[in-house]
mmCIF file of the N, C-alpha and C atoms, coordinates in Angstrom:
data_MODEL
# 
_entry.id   MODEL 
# 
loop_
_atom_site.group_PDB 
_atom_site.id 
_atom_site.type_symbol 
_atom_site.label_atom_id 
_atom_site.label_alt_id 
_atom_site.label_comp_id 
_atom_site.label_asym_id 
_atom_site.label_entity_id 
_atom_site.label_seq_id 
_atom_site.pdbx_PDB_ins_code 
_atom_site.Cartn_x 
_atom_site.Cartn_y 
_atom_site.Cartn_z 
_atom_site.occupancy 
_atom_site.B_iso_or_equiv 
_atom_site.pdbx_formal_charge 
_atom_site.auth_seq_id 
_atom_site.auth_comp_id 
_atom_site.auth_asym_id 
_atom_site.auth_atom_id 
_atom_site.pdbx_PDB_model_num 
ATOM 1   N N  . UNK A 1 1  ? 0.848  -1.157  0.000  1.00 0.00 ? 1  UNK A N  1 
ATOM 2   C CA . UNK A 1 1  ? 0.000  0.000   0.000  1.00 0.00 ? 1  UNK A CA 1 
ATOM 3   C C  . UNK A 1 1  ? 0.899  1.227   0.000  1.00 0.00 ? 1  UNK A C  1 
ATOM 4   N N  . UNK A 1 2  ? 0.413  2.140   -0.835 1.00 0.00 ? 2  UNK A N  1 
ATOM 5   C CA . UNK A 1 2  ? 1.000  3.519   -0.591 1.00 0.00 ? 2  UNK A CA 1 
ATOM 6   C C  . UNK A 1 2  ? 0.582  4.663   -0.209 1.00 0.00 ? 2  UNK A C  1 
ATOM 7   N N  . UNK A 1 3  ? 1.478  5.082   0.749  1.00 0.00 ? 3  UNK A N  1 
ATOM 8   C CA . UNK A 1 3  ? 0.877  6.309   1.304  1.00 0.00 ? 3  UNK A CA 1 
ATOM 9   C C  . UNK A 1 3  ? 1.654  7.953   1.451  1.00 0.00 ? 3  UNK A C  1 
ATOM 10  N N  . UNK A 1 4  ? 0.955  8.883   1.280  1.00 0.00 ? 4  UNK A N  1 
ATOM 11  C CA . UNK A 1 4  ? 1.351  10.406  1.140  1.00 0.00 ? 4  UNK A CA 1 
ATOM 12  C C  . UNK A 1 4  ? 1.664  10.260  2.768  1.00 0.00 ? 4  UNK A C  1 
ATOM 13  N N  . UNK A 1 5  ? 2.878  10.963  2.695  1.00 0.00 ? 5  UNK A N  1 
ATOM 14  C CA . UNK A 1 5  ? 3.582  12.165  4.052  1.00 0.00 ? 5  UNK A CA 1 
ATOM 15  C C  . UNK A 1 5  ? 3.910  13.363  3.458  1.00 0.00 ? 5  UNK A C  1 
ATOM 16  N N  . UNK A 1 6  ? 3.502  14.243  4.706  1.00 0.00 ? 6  UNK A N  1 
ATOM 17  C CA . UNK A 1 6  ? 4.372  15.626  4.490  1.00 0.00 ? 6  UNK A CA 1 
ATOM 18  C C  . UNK A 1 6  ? 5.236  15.353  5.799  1.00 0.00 ? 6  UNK A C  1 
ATOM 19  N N  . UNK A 1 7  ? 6.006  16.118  5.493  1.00 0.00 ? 7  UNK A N  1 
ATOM 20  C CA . UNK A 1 7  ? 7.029  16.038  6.789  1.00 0.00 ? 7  UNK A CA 1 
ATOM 21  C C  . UNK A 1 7  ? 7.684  17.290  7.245  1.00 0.00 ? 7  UNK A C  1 
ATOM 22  N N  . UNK A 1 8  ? 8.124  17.681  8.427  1.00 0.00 ? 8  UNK A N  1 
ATOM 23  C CA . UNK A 1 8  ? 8.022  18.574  9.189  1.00 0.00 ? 8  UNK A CA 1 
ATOM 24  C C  . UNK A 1 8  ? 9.498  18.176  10.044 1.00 0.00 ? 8  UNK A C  1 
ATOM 25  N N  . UNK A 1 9  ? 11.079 18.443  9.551  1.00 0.00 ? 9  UNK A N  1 
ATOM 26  C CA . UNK A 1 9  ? 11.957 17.795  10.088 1.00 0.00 ? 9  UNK A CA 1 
ATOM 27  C C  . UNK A 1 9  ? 12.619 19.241  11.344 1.00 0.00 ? 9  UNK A C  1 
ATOM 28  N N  . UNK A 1 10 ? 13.074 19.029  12.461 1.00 0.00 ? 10 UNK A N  1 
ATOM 29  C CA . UNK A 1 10 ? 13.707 19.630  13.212 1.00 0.00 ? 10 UNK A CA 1 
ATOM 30  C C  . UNK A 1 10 ? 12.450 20.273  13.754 1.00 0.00 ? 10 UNK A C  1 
ATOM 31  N N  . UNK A 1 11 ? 11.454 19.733  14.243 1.00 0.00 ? 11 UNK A N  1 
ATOM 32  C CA . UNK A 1 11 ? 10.068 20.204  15.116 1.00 0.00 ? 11 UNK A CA 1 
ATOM 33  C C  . UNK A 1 11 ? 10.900 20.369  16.478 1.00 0.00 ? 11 UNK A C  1 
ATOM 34  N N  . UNK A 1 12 ? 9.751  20.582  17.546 1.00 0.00 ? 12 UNK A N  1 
ATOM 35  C CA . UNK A 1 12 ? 10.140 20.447  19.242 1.00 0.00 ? 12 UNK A CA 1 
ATOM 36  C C  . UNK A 1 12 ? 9.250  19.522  19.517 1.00 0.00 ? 12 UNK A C  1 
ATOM 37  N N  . UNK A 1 13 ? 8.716  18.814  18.779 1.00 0.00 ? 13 UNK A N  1 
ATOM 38  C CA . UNK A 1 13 ? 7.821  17.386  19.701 1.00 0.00 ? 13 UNK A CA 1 
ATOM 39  C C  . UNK A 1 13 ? 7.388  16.700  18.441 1.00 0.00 ? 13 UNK A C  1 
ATOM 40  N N  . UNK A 1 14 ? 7.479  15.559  18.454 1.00 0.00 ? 14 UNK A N  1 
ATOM 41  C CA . UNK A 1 14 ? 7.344  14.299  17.070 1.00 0.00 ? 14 UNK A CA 1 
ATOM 42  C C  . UNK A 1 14 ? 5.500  14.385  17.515 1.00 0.00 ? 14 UNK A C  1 
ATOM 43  N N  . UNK A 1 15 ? 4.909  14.254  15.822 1.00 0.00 ? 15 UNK A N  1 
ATOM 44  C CA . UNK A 1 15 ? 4.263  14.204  15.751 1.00 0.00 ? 15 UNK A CA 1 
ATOM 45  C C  . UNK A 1 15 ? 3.591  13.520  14.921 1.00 0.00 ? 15 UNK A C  1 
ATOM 46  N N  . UNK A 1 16 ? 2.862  12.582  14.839 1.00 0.00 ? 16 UNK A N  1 
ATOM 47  C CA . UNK A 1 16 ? 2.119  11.659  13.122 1.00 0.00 ? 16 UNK A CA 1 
ATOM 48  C C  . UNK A 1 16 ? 0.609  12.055  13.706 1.00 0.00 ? 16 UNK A C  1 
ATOM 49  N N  . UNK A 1 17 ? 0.120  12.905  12.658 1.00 0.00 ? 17 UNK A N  1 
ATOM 50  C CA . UNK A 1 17 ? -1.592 13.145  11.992 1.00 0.00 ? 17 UNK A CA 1 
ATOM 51  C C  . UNK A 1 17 ? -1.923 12.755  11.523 1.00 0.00 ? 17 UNK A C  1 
ATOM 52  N N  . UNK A 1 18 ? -3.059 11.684  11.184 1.00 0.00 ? 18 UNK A N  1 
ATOM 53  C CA . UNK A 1 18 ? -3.419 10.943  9.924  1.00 0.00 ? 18 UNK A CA 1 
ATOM 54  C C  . UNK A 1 18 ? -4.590 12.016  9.192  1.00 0.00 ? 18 UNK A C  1 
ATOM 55  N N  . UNK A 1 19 ? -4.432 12.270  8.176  1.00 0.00 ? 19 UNK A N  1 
ATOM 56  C CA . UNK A 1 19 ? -5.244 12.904  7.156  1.00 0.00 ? 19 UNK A CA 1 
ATOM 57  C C  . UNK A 1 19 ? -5.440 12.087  5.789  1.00 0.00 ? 19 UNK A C  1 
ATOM 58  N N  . UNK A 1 20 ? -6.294 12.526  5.453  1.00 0.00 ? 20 UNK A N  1 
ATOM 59  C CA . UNK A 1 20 ? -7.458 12.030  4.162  1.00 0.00 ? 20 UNK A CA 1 
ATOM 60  C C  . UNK A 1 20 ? -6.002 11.804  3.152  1.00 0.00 ? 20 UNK A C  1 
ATOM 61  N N  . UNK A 1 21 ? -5.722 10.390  3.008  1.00 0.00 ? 21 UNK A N  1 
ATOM 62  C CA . UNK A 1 21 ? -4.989 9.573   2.390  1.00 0.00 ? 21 UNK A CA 1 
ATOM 63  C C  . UNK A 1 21 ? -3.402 9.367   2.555  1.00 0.00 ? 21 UNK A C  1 
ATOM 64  N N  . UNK A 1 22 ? -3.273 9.871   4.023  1.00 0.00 ? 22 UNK A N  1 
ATOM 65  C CA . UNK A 1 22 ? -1.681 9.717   4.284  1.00 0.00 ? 22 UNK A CA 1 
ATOM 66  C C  . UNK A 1 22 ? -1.432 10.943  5.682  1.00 0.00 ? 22 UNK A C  1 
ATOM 67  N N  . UNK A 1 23 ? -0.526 11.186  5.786  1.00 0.00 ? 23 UNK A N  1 
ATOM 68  C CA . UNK A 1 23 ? -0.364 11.615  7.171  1.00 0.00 ? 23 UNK A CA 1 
ATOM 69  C C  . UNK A 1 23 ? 0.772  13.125  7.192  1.00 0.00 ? 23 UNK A C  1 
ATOM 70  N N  . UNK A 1 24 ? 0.498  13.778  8.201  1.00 0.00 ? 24 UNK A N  1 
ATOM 71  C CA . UNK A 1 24 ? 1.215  14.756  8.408  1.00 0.00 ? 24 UNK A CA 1 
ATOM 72  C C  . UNK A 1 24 ? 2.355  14.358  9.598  1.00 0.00 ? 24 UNK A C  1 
ATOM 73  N N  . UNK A 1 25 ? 3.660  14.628  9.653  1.00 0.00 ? 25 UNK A N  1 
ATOM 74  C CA . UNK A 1 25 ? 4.517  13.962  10.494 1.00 0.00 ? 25 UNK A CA 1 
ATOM 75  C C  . UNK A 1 25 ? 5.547  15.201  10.657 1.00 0.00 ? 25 UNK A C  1 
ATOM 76  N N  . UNK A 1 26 ? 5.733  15.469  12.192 1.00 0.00 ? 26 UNK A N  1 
ATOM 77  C CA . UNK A 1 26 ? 6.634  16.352  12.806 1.00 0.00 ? 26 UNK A CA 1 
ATOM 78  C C  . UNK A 1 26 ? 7.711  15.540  13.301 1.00 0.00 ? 26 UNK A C  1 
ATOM 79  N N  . UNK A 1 27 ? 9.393  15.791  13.120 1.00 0.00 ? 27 UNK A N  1 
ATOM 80  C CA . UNK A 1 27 ? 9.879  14.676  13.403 1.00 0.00 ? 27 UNK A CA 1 
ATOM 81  C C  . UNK A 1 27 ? 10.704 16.115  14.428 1.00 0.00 ? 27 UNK A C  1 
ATOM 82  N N  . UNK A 1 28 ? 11.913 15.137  15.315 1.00 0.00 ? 28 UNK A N  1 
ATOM 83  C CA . UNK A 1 28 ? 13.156 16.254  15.942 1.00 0.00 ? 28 UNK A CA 1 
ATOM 84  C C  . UNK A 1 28 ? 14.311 16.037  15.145 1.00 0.00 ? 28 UNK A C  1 
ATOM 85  N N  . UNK A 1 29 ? 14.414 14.947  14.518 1.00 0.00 ? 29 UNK A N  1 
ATOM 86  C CA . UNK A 1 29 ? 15.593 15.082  13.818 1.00 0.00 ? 29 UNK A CA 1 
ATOM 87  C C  . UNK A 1 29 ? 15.696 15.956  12.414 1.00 0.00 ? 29 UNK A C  1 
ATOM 88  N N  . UNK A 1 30 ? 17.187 16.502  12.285 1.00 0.00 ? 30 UNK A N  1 
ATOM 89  C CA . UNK A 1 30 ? 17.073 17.575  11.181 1.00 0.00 ? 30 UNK A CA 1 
ATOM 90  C C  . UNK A 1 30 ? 17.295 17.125  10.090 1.00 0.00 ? 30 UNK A C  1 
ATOM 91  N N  . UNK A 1 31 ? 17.401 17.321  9.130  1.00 0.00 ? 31 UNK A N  1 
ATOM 92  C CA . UNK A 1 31 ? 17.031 17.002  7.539  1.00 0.00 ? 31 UNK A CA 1 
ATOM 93  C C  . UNK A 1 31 ? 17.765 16.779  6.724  1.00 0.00 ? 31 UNK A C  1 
ATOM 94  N N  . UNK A 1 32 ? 19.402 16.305  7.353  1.00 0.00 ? 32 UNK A N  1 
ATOM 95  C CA . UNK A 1 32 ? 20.556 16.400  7.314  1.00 0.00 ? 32 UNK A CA 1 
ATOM 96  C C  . UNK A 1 32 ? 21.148 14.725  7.660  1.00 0.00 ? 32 UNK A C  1 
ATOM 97  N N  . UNK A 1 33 ? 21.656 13.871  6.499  1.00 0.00 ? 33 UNK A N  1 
ATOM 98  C CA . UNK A 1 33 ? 22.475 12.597  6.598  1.00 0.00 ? 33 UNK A CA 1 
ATOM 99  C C  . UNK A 1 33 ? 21.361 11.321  7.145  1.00 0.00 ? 33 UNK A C  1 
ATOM 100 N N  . UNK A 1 34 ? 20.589 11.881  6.559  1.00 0.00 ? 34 UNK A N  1 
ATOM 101 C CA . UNK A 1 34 ? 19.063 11.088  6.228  1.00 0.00 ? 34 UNK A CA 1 
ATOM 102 C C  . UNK A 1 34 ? 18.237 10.772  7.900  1.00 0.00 ? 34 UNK A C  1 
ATOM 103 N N  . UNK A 1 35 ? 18.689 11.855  8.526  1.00 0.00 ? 35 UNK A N  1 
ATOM 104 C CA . UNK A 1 35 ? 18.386 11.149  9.945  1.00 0.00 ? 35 UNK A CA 1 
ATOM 105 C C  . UNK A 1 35 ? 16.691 11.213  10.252 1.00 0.00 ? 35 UNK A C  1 
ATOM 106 N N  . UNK A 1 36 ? 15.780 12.699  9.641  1.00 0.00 ? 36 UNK A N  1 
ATOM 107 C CA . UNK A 1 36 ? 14.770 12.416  10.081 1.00 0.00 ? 36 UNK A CA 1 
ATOM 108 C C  . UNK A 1 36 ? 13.653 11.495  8.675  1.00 0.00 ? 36 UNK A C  1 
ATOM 109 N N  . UNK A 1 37 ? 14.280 11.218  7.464  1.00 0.00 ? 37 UNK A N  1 
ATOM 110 C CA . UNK A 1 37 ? 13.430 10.355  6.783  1.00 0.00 ? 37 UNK A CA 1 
ATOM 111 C C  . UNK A 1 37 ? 13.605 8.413   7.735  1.00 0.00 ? 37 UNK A C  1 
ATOM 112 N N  . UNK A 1 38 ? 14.711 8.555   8.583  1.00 0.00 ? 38 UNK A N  1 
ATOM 113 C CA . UNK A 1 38 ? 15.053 7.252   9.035  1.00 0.00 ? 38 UNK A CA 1 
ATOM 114 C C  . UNK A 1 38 ? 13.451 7.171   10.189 1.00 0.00 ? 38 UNK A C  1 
ATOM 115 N N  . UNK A 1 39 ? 13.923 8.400   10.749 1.00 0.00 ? 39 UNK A N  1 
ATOM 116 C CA . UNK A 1 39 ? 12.342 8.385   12.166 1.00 0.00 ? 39 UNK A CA 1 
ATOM 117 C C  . UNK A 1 39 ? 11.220 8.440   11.446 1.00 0.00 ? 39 UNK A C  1 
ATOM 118 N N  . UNK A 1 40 ? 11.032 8.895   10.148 1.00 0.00 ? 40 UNK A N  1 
ATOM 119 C CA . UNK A 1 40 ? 9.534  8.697   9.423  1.00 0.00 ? 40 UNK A CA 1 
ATOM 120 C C  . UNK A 1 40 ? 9.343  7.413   9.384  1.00 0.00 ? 40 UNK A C  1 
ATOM 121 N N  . UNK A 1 41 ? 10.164 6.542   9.451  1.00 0.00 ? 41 UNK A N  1 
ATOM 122 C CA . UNK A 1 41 ? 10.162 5.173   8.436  1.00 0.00 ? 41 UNK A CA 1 
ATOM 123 C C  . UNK A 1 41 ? 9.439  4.659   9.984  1.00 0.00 ? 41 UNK A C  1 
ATOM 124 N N  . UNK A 1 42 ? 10.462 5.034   11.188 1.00 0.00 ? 42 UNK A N  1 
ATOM 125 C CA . UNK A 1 42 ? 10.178 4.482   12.366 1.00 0.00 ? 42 UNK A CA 1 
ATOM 126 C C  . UNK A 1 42 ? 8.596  4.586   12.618 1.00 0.00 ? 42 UNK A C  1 
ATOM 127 N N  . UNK A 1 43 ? 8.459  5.767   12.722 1.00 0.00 ? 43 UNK A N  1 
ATOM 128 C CA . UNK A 1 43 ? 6.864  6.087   13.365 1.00 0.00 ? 43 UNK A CA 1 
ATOM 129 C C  . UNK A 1 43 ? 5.877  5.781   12.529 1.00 0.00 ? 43 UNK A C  1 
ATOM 130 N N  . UNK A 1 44 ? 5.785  5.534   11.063 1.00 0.00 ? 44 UNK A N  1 
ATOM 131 C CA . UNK A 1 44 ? 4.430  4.904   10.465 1.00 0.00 ? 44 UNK A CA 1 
ATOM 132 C C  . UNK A 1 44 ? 4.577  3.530   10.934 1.00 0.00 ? 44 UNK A C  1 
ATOM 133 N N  . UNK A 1 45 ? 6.105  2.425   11.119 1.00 0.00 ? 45 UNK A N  1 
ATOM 134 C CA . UNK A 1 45 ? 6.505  1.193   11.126 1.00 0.00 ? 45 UNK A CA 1 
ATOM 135 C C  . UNK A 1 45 ? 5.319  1.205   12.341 1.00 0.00 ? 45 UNK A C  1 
ATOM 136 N N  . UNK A 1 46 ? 5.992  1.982   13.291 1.00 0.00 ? 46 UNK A N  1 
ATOM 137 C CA . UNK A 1 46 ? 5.241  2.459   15.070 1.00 0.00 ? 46 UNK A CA 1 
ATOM 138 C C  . UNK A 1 46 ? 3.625  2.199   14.518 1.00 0.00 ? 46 UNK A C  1 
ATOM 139 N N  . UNK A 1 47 ? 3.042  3.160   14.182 1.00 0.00 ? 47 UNK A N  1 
ATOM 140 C CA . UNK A 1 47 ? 1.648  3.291   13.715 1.00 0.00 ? 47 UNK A CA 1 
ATOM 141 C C  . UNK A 1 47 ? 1.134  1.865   13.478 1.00 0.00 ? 47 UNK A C  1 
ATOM 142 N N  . UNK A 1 48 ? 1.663  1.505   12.103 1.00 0.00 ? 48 UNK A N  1 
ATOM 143 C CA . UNK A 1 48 ? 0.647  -0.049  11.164 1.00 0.00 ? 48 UNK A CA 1 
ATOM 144 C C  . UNK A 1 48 ? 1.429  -1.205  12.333 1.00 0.00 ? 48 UNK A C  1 
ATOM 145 N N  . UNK A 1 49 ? 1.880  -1.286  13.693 1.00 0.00 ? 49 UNK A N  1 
ATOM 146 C CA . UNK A 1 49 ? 2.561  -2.240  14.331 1.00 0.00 ? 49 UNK A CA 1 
ATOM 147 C C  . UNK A 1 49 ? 3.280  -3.232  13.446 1.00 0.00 ? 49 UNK A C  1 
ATOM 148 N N  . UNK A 1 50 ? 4.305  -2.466  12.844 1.00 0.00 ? 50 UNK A N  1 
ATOM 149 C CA . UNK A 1 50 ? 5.141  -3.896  11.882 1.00 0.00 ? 50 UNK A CA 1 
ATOM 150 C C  . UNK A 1 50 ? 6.352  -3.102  12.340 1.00 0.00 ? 50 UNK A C  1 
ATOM 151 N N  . UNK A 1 51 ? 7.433  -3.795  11.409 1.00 0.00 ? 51 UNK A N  1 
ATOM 152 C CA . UNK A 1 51 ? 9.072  -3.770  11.302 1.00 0.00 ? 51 UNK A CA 1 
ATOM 153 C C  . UNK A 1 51 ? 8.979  -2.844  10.369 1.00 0.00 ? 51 UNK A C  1 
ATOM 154 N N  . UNK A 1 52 ? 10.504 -1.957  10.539 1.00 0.00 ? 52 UNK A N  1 
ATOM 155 C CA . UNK A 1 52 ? 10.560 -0.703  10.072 1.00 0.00 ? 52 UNK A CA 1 
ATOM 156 C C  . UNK A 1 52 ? 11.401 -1.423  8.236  1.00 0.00 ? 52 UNK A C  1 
ATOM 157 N N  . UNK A 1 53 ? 11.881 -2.452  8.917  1.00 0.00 ? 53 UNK A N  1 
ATOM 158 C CA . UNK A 1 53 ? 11.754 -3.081  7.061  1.00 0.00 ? 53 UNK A CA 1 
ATOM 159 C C  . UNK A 1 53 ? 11.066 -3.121  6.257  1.00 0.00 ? 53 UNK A C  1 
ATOM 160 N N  . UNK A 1 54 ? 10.136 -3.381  6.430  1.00 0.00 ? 54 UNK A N  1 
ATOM 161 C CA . UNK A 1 54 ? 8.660  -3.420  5.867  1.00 0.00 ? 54 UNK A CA 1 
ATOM 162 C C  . UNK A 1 54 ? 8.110  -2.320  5.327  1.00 0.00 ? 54 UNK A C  1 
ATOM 163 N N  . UNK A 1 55 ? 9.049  -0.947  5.589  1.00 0.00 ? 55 UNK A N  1 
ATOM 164 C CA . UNK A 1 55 ? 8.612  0.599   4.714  1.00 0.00 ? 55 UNK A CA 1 
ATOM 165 C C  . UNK A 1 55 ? 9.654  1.421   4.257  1.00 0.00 ? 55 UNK A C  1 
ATOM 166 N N  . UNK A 1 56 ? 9.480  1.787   2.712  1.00 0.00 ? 56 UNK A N  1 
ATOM 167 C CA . UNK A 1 56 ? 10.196 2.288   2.156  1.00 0.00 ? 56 UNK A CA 1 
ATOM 168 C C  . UNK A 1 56 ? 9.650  3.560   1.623  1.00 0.00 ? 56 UNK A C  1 
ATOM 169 N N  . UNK A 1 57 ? 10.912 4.632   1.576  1.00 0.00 ? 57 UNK A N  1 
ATOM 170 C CA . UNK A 1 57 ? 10.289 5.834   0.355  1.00 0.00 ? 57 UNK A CA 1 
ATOM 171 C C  . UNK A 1 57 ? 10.639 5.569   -0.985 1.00 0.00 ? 57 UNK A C  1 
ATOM 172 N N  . UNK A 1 58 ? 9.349  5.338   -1.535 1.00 0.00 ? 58 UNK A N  1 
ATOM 173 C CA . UNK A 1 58 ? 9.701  5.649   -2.971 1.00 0.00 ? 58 UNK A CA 1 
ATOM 174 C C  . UNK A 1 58 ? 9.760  6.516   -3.643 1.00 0.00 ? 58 UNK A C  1 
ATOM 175 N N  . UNK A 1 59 ? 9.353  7.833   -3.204 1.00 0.00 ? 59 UNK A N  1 
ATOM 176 C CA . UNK A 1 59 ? 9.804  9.101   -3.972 1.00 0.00 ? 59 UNK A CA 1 
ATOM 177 C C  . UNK A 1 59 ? 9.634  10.069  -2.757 1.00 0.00 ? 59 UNK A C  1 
ATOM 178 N N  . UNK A 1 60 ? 10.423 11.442  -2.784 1.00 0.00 ? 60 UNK A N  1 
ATOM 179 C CA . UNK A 1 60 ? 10.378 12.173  -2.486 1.00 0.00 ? 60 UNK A CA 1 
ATOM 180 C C  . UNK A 1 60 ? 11.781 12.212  -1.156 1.00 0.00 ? 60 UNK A C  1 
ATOM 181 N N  . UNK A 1 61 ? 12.843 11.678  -1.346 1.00 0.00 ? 61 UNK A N  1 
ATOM 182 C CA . UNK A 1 61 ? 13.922 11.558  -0.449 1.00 0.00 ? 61 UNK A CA 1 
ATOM 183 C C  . UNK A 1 61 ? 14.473 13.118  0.397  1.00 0.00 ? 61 UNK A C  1 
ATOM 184 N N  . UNK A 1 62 ? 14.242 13.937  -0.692 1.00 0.00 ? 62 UNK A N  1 
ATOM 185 C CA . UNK A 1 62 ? 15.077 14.759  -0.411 1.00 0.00 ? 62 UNK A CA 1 
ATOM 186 C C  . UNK A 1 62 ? 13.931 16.336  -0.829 1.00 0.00 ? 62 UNK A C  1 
ATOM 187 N N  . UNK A 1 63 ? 12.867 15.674  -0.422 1.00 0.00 ? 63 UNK A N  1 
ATOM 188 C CA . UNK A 1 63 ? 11.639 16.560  -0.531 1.00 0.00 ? 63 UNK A CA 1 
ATOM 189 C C  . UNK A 1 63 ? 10.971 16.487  1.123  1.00 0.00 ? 63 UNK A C  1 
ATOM 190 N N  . UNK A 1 64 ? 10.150 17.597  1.044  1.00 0.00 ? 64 UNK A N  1 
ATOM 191 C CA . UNK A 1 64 ? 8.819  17.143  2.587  1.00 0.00 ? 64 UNK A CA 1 
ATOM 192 C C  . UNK A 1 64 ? 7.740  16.441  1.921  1.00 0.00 ? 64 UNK A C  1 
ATOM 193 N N  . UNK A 1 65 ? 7.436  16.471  0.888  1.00 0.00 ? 65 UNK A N  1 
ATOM 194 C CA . UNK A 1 65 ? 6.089  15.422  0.331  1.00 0.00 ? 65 UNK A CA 1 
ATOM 195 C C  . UNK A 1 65 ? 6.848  13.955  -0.158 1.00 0.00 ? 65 UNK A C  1 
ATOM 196 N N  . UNK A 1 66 ? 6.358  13.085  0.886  1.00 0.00 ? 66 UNK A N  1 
ATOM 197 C CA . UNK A 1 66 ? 6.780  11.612  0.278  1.00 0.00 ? 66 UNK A CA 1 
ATOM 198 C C  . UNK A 1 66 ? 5.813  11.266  -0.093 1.00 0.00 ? 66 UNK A C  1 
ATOM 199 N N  . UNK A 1 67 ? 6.384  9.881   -0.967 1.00 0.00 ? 67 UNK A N  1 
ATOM 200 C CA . UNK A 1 67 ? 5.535  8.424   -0.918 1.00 0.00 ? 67 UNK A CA 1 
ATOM 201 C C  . UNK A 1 67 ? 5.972  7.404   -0.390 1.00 0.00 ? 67 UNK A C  1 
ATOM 202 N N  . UNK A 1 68 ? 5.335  7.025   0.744  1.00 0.00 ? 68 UNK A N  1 
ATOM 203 C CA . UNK A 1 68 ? 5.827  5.995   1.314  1.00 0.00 ? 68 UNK A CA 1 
ATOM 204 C C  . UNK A 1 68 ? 5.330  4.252   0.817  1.00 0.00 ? 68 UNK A C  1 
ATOM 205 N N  . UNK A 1 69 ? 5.996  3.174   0.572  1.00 0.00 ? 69 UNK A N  1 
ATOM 206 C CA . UNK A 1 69 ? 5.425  2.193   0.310  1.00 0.00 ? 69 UNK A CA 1 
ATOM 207 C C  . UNK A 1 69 ? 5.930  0.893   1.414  1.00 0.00 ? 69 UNK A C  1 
ATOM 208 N N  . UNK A 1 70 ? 3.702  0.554   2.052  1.00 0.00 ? 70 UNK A N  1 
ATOM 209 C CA . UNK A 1 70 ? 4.302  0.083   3.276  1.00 0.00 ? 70 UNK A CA 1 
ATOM 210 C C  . UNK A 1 70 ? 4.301  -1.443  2.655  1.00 0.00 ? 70 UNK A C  1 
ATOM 211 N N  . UNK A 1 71 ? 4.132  -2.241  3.432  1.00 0.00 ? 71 UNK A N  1 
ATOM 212 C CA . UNK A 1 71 ? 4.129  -3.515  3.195  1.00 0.00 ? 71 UNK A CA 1 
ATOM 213 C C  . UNK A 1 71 ? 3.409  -4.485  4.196  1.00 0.00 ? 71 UNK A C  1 
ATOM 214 N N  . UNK A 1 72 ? 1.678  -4.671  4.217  1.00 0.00 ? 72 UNK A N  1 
ATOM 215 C CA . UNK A 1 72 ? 1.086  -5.213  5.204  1.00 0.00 ? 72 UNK A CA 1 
ATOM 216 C C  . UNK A 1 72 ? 0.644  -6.534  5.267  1.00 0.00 ? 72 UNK A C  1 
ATOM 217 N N  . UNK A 1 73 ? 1.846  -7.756  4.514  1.00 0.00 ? 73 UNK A N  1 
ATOM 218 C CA . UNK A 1 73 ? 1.620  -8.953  4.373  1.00 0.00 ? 73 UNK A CA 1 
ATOM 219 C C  . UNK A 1 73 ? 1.909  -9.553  5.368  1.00 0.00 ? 73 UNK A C  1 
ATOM 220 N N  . UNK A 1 74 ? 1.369  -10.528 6.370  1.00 0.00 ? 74 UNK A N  1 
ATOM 221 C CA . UNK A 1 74 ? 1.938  -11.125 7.048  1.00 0.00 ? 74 UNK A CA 1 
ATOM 222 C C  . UNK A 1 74 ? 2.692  -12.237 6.871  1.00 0.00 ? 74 UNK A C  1 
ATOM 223 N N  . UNK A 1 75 ? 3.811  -12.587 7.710  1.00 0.00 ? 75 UNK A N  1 
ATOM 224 C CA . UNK A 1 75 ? 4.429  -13.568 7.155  1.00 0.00 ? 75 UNK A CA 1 
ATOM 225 C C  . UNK A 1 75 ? 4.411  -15.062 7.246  1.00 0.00 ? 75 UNK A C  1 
ATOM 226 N N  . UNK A 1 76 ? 5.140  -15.675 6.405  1.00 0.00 ? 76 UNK A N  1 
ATOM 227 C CA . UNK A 1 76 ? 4.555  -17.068 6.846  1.00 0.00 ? 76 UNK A CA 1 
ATOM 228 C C  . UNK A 1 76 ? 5.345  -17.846 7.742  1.00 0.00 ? 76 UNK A C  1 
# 
């Protein structure tokens, strides 16, 4: 499944909003040596209760509008 983030890097308090088809996300880490796309990955992983393996960006690395693609198969 894929889903829209905006992102919000070097906030004062982490934040995930879910809005109409993807989520708004305040992170503390700054935007710098990939540290706060790493805590995005964390806190949706956090959210859908899976492994942070299980989610990737597929576009928008080095943007605030991602696409994130999660992965909600369970395993066998």
């Amino acid at each position: 499944m894929y889903i829209r983030v905006r992102v919000t890097a070097g906030a004062k308090k982490e934040v995930l909003t879910p809005k109409a088809g993807g989520f708004l996300v305040s992170v503390k880490e700054p935007a710098t040596q990939n540290l706060a796309n790493k805590r995005v990955i964390e806190l949706v992983a956090l959210h859908y209760a899976i492994s942070p393996k299980k989610v990737r960006i597929v576009n928008g690395h080095h943007a605030p509008s991602k696409i994130l693609s999660v992965d909600m198969e369970k395993e066998k």
